[in-house]
N, C-alpha and C positions, 0 to 999 in steps of 0.2 A: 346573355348574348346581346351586343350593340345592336341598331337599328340595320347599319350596314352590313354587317356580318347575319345576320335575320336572312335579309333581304336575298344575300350571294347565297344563301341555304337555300331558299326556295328556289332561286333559279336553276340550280344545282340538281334538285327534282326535279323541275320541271324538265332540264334536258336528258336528265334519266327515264323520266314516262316518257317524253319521247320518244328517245331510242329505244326502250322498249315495247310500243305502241309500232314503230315503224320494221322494227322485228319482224314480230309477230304477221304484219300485211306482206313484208317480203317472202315469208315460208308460205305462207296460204299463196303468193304466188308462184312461187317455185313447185310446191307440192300441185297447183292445177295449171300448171305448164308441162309436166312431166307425167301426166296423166294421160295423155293420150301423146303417142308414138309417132311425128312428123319428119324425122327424120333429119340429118346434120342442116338442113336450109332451116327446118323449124327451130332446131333446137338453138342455132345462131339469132336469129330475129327472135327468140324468146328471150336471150341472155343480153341481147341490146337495151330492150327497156329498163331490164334489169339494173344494167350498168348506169342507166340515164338517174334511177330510183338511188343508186348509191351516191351519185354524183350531187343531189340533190342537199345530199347532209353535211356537208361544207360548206352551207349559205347559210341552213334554216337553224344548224345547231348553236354556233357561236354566237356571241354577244358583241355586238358592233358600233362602231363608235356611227355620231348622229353625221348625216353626211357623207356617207359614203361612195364613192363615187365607183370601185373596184364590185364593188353587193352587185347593184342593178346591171352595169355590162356585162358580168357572169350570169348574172339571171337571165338578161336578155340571150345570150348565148346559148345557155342551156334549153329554154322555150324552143328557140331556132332547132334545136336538135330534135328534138320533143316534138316539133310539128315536121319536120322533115322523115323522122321517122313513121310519124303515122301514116304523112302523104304518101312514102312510099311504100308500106302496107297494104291504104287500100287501093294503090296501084300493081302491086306482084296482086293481088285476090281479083281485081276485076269489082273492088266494091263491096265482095262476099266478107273477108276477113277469112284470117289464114291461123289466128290463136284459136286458143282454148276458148271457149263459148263462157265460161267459169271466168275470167278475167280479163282485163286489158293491162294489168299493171297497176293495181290498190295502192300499192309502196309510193311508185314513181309518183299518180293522184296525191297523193297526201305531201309527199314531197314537194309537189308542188306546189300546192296550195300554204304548205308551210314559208314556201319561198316569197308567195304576194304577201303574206303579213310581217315578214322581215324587209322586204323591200320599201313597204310601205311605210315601216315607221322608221326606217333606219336608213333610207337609200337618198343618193343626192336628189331635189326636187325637182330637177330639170331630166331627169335623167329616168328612175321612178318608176312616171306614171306610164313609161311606153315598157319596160320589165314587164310590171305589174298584167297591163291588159294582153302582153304576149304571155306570160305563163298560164292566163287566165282563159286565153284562147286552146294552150297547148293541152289545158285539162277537161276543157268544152270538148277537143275532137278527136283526146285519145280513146273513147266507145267507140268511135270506128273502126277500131281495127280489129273487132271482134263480127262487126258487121254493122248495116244501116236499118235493124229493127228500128219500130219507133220504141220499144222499153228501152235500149239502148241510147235514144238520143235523149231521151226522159231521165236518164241516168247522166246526160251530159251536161243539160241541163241542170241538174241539182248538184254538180258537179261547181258549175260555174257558178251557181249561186254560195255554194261553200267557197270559194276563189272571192268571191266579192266581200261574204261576209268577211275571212280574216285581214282583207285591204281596210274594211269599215273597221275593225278593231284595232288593226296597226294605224290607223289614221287618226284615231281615237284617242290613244295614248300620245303618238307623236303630238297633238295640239295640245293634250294634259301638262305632257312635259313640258313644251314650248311654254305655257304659262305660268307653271313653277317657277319655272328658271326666271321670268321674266317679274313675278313676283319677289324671288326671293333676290335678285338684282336691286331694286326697286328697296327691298325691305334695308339691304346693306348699305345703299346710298345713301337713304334718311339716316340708318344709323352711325355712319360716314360723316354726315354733318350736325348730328344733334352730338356725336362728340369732339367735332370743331366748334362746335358751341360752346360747350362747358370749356371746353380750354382756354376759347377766346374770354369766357365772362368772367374767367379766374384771376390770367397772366392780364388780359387789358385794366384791374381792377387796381391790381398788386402793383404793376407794372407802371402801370398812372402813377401811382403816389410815389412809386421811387422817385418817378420824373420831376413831380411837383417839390420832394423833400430837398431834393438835390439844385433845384432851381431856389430854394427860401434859405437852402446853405450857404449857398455862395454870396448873397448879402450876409449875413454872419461869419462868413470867413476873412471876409473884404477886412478883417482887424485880426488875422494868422498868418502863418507867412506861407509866402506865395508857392510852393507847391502841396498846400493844402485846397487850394482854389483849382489849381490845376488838376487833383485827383478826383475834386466834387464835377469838375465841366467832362473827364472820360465819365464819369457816371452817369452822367446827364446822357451823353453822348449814346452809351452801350444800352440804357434803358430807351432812349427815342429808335435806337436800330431794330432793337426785340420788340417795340410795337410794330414797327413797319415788317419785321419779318414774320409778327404772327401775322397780320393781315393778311397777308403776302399767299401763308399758307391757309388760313382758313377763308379765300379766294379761291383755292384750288380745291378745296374739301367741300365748299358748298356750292349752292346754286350760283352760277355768273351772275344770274341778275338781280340778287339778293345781296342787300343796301352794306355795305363794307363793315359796318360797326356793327355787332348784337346789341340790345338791352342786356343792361345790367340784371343779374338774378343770383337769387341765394341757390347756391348748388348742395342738393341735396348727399352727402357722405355719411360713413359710418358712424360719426355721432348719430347721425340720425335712425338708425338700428332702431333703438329703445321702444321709439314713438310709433315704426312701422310694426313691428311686431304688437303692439297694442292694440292698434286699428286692425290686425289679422285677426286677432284675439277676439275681436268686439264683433266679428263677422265671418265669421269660420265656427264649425263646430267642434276641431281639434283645434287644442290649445298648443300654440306656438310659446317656446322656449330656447330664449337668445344665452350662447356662452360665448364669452368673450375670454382670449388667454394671448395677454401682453398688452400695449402699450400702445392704443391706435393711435395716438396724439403725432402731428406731422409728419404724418402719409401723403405721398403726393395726391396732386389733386384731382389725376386723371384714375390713379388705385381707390383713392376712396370712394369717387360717384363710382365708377365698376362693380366695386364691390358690395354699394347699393343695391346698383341694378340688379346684379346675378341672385341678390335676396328677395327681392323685387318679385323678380320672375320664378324663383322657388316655392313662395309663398303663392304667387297667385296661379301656380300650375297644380299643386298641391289642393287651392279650394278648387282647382274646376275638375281635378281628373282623380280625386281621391276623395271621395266625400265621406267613404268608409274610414278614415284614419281616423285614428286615436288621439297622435300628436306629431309633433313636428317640431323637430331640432332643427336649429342655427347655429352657426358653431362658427368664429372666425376667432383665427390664430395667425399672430405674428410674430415670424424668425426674424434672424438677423440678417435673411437676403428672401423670407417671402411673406408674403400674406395671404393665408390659405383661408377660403371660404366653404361652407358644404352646409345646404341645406337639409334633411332627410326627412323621409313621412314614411309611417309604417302601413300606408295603405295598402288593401290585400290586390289592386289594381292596377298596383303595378306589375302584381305576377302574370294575368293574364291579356298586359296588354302593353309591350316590351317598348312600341315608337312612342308612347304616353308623355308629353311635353316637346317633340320634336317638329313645334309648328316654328311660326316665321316669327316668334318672341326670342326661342333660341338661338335662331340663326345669326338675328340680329346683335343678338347679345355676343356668340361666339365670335362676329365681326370685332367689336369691340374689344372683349380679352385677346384676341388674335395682333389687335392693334399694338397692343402693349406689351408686346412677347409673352405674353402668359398661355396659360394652358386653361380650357372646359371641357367638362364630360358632363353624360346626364344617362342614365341607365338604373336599371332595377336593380335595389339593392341585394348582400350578401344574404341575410336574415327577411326577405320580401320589402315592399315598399318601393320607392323611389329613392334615386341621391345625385343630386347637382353638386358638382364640385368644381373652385376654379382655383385656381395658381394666378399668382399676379409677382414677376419678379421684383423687388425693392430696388435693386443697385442698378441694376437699368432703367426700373426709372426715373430717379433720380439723378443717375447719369454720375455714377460714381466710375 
């Protein structure tokens, strides 16, 4: 099972124990609501809370997008109801309380309190924090309505202090998440321009010397006839416009303030397989074995540094989260429209521990094959272990 698919399972439970959690506090109130005999006035301001407790599980049950601005006005809503009702309880009582001594509404409490930790992490920020302290208020003064003992307000108390805690929980994750996302932004932008990098240090390299061949032709042609000088000057031409348009675009792909030109660099590609798998080999205690099937010889240049990397990162996710393996296949394969990569490790580590390599190295990575229309995955294999696999289409990139 994927990471994602993991993740939707347990949410999945957890709104199962919910509702079954929330169950069970509705019958205990129902069963000591109906335990003593008040007659249709009673039995109506019993089935009010009631309904406030059902009303409760169309905020706290679903999963909501971050920002919600519909969450917190219905929360705040429902609070308003929730204090309205109890103000008016211990106004019919005189302050004495008119329910069951046995409850105020367990369900609706939890309900509520389930609602400050949805609000919290999930509600607009302007909006929120005034939900949040009314529902938090509405669960402080629902023990009045059973009466103003001090056990009672002692219970309200710990009431609100449970209100606070799942605010501090849902506030908890909301910052976690907010910094993920802002990390793994962060991780996609660098990887964004380190491959406007490689591209510019390829095409400015390649690109250069057509310019230069075609500028030392046309002295040599200056003695062939004259629409041979003319096809050498559109060459010229086409090759100065592909420098100024990579520019162009690796300006837009990198930092603004970062100087127009790269340094020149040897980019590391799948010849260079051999040598990485050796250095795994020299510092791993599974021994890495590279197969190769076809013809890697002029692959573009943006599939073969890819295809590095994605080895890259199989290898080195392999020594850090598998140290029990045995060995560790590399396997890349080229068709006549792909070049399939898969790293695999037979570590037993990957059985018990499914998200194993889905830090900010794959992300970053999946940035990249995503760039190139290809396809990544990374998941525990059929027979245990781990298996990185990527797709990289050929005829697209190339541009056939």
């Amino acid at each position: 099972m994927s990471a994602p698919g993991l993740r939707l399972w347990w949410i999945r439970l957890a709104q199962a124990a919910g509702l079954v959690a929330f169950g069970l506090l509705a019958l205990f109130d129902f069963a000591a609501s109906t335990a003593d005999d008040r007659g249709i006035v009673g039995l109506l301001l019993l089935l009010v809370p009631m309904g406030l407790a059902v009303a409760t599980v169309p905020l706290w049950l679903p999963v909501h997008r971050l920002g919600s601005r519909r969450l917190p006005v219905a929360a705040l809503a429902l609070a308003t109801a929730s204090l309205a009702v109890t103000a008016g309880v211990v106004l019919i009582s005189g302050g004495g309380g008119i329910l069951p001594a046995r409850t105020w509404g367990l369900a609706e409490s939890a309900g509520l309190i389930g609602v400050v930790f949805v609000v919290s992490r999930w509600g607009a920020p302007r909006i929120a924090p005034w939900a949040a302290v009314a529902a938090g208020l509405a669960v402080a003064a629902m023990p009045l309505r059973v009466g103003t003992e001090n056990l009672l307000v002692i219970f309200g108390l710990l009431q609100v202090l449970a209100a606070a805690g799942a605010a501090g929980v849902g506030l908890y994750l909301r910052v976690t998440a907010a910094g993920r996302e802002r990390a793994i932004a962060l991780v996609r932008a660098e990887q964004r321009a380190e491959f406007a990098r490689d591209l510019h240090d390829f095409i400015a390299h390649h690109v250069t010397g057509i310019v230069v061949q075609a500028q030392g032709a046309r002295f040599v042609a200056e003695q062939d006839p004259q629409r041979v000088i003319v096809a050498l000057e559109q060459i010229e031409r086409a090759g100065a416009e592909t420098m100024a348009s990579m520019r162009r675009m690796v300006g837009i792909l990198r930092n603004p303030n970062a100087p127009p030109d790269a340094p020149l660099a040897p980019l590391a590609g799948v010849s260079e397989l051999e040598p990485l798998v050796t250095g795994f080999n020299g510092a791993a205690n599974a021994p890495a074995r590279l197969h190769v099937d076809g013809d890697l010889g002029g692959l573009p240049v943006e599939v073969s540094t890819s295809a590095y990397r994605v080895v890259m990162e199989g290898l080195t996710n392999a020594r850090q989260h598998a140290p029990d393996a045995r060995s560790v296949d590399v396997a890349v394969r080229r068709t006549s429209d792909w070049l399939l990569v898969r790293v695999a490790d037979d570590g037993a580590t990957g059985r018990t521990a499914p998200a194993r390599g889905h830090g900010f190295g794959l992300i970053g990575l999946t940035e990249r094959v995503r760039a190139l229309g290809g396809t990544i995955t990374a998941g525990p294999g059929v027979a245990g272990g781990w298996v990185l696999d990527a797709a990289f289409p050929l005829r697209t990139a190339v541009g056939r």
